[in-house]
C-alpha positions as CSV (number, residue, x, y, z in Angstrom):
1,X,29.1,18.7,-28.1
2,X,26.4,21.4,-29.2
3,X,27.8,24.3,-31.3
4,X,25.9,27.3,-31.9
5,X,26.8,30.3,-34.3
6,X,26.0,33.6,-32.9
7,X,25.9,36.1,-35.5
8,X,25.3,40.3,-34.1
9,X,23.9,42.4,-36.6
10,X,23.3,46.0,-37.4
11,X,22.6,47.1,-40.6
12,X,24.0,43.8,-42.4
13,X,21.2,43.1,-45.0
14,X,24.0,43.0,-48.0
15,X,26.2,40.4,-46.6
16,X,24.8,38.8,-43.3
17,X,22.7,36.0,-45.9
18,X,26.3,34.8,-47.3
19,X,27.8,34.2,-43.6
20,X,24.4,32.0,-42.5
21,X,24.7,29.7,-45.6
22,X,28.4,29.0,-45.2
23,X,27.2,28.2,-41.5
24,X,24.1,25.8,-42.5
25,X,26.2,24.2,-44.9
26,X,28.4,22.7,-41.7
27,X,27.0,19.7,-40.3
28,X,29.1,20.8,-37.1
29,X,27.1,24.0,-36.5
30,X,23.9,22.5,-34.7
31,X,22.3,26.2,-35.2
32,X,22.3,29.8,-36.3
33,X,21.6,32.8,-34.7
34,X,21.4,36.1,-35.5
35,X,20.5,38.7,-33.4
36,X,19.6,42.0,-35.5
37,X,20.3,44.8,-33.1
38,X,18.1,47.6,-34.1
39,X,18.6,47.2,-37.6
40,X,16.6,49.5,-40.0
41,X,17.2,47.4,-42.9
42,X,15.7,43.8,-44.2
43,X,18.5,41.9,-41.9
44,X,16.2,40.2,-39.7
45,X,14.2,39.0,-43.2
46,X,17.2,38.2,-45.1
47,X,18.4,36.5,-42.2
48,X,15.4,34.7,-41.6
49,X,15.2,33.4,-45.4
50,X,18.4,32.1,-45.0
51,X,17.6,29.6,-42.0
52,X,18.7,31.2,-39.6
53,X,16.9,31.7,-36.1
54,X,17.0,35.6,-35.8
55,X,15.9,37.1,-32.2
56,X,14.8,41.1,-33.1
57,X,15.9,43.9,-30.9
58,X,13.7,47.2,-30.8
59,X,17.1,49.6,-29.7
60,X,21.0,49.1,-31.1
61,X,22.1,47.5,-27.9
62,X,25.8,47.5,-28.8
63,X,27.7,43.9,-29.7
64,X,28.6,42.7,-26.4
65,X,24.7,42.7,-25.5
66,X,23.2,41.5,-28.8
67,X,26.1,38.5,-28.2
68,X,24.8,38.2,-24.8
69,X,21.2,38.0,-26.1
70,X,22.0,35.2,-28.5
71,X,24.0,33.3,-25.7
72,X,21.0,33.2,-23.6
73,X,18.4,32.6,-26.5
74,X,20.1,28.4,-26.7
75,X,22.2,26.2,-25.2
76,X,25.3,24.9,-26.4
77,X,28.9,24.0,-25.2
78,X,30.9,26.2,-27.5
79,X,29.4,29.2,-29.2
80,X,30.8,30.5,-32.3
81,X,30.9,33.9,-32.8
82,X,31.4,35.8,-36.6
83,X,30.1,39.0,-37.5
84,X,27.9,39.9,-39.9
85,X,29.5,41.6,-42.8
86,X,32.2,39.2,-43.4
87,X,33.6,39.1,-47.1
88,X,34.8,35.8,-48.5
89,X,33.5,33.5,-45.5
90,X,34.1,29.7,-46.5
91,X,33.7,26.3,-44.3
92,X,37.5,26.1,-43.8
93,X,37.3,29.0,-41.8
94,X,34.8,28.0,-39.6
95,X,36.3,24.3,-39.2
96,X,39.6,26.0,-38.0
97,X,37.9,28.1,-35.8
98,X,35.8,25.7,-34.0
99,X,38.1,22.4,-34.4
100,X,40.2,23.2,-31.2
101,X,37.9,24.2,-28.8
102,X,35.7,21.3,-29.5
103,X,38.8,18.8,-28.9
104,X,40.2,20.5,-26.0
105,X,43.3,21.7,-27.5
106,X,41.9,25.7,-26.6
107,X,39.1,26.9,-24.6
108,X,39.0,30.2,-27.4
109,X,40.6,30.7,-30.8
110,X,40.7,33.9,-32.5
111,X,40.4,34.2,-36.1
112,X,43.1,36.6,-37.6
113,X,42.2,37.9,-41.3
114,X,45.1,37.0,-43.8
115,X,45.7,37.5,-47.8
116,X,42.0,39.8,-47.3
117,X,42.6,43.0,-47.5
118,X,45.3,45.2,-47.2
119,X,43.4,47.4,-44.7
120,X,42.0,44.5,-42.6
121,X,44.7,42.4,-42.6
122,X,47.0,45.4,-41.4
123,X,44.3,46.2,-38.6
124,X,44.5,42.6,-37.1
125,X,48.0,42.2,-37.5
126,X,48.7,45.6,-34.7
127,X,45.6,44.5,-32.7
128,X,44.5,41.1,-32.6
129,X,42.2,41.0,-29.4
130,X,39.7,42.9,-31.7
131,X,39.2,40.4,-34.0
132,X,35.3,39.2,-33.5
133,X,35.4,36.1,-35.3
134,X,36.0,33.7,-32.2
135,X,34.8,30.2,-30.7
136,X,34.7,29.9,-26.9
137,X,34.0,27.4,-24.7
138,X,30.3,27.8,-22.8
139,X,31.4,27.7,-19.3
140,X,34.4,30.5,-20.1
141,X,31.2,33.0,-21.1
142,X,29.4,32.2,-18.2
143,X,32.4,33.3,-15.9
144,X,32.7,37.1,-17.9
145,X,30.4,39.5,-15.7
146,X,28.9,42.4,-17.2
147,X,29.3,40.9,-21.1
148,X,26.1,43.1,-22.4
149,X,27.7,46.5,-21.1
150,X,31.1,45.9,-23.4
151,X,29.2,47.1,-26.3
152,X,32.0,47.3,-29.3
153,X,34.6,46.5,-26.4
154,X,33.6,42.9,-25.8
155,X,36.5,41.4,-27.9
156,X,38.8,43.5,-25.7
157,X,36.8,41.9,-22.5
158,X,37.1,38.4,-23.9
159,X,40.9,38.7,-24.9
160,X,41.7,40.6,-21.2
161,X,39.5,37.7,-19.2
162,X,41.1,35.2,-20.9
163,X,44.5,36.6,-20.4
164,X,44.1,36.9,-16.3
165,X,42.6,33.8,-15.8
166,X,44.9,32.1,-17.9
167,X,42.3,30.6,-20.4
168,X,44.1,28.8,-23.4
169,X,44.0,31.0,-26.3
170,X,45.1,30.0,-30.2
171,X,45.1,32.5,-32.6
172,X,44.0,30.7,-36.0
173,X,44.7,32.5,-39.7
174,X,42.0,32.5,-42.1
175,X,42.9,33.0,-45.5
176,X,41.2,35.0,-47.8
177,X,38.8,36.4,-45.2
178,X,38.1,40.0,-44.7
179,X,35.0,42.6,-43.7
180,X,33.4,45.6,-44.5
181,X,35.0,48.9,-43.6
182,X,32.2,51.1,-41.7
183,X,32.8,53.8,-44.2
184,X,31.7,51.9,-46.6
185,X,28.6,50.8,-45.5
186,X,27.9,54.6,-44.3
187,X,30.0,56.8,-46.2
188,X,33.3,58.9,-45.2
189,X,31.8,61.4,-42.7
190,X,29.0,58.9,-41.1
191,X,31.5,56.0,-40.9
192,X,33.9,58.0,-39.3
193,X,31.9,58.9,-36.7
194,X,30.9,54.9,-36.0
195,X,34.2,54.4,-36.1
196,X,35.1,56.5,-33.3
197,X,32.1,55.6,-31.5
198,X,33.3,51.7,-31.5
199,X,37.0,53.2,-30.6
200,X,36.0,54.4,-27.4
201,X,33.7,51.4,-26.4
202,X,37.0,49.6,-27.1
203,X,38.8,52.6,-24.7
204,X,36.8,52.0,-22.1
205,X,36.2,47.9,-22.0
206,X,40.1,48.7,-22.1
207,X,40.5,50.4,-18.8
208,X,37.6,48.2,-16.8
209,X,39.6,45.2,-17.7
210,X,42.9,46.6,-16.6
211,X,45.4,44.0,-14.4
């Protein structure tokens, strides 16, 4: 079975080369992409030095449709997904995340951060279904309309989806793993604003995926 790693990225040039050699270092993962979504920064290079195919979008499309873009860029029949700015990434953690949708035992895990941070590990621990480290079976992607429009919501869309149509779901600990915190990437005031901005993609992919 094909596995491809889809890896969104905004702004990741500091961290986004780190997750793509953990990946390339996995016989399992047949390829890499990253999809820079309107980044500013050397992303798409640093990405591209690493090995990595990188598709380049002009405008910040938002996660769910730089995911989407990825998704339709290859073929594959489970698609990781791990974000860009990860912190501590190792092969462990991608094993345990793909393992048990690639032998049947799951059609999705999520990756919960443990032992990280303090602050991340608290974050995932009250709300789960955020958590964008994930690998999902092809064919349950293909059934989620409108994936491109959840922007910062899509993990909310996945975890809802799964949840009504009764897909198997495992929740899988990785050690050790954590991300950066938007206000340190941007600073207090600017991060805080992101932040708020993800929130209420998160709102609304919320109340569209209602019961």
């Amino acid at each position: 079975m094909r596995v491809v790693a889809i890896v969104p990225a905004y702004n990741e040039e500091k961290t986004v080369g780190n997750v793509i050699e953990v990946l390339r270092s996995l016989d399992r993962i047949d390829e890499v992409v990253v999809v820079s979504d309107g980044s500013r920064d050397s992303t798409a290079e640093v990405a591209r030095r690493a090995g990595a195919t990188v598709l380049e979008l002009r405008d910040n499309v938002g996660k769910g449709g730089a995911m989407k873009t990825g998704i339709e860029s290859t073929t594959a029949g489970v698609f990781l997904f791990l974000d860009a700015d990860l912190i501590g990434l190792a092969e462990e953690h991608v094993t345990a995340l793909i393992a048990p949708v690639v032998d049947g035992s799951a059609d999705m895990t999520v990756g919960i951060f443990e032992r990280g941070r303090a602050v991340t590990d608290i974050a995932q621990v009250v709300a789960p279904q955020l958590s964008g480290q994930r690998a999902v079976k092809a064919k349950v992607l293909s059934d989620i309309p409108e994936l491109e429009v959840a922007r910062f919501g899509v993990e909310i869309a996945l975890t809802r989806y799964a949840k009504h149509e009764g897909i198997r779901v495992l929740e899988v600990p990785l050690k050790g793993l954590t991300h950066v915190m938007k206000e340190e990437k941007m600073g207090l005031s600017k991060g805080f604003v992101a932040r708020m901005k993800m929130y209420w993609d998160i709102i609304r992919a919320h109340a569209a995926n209602r019961d």
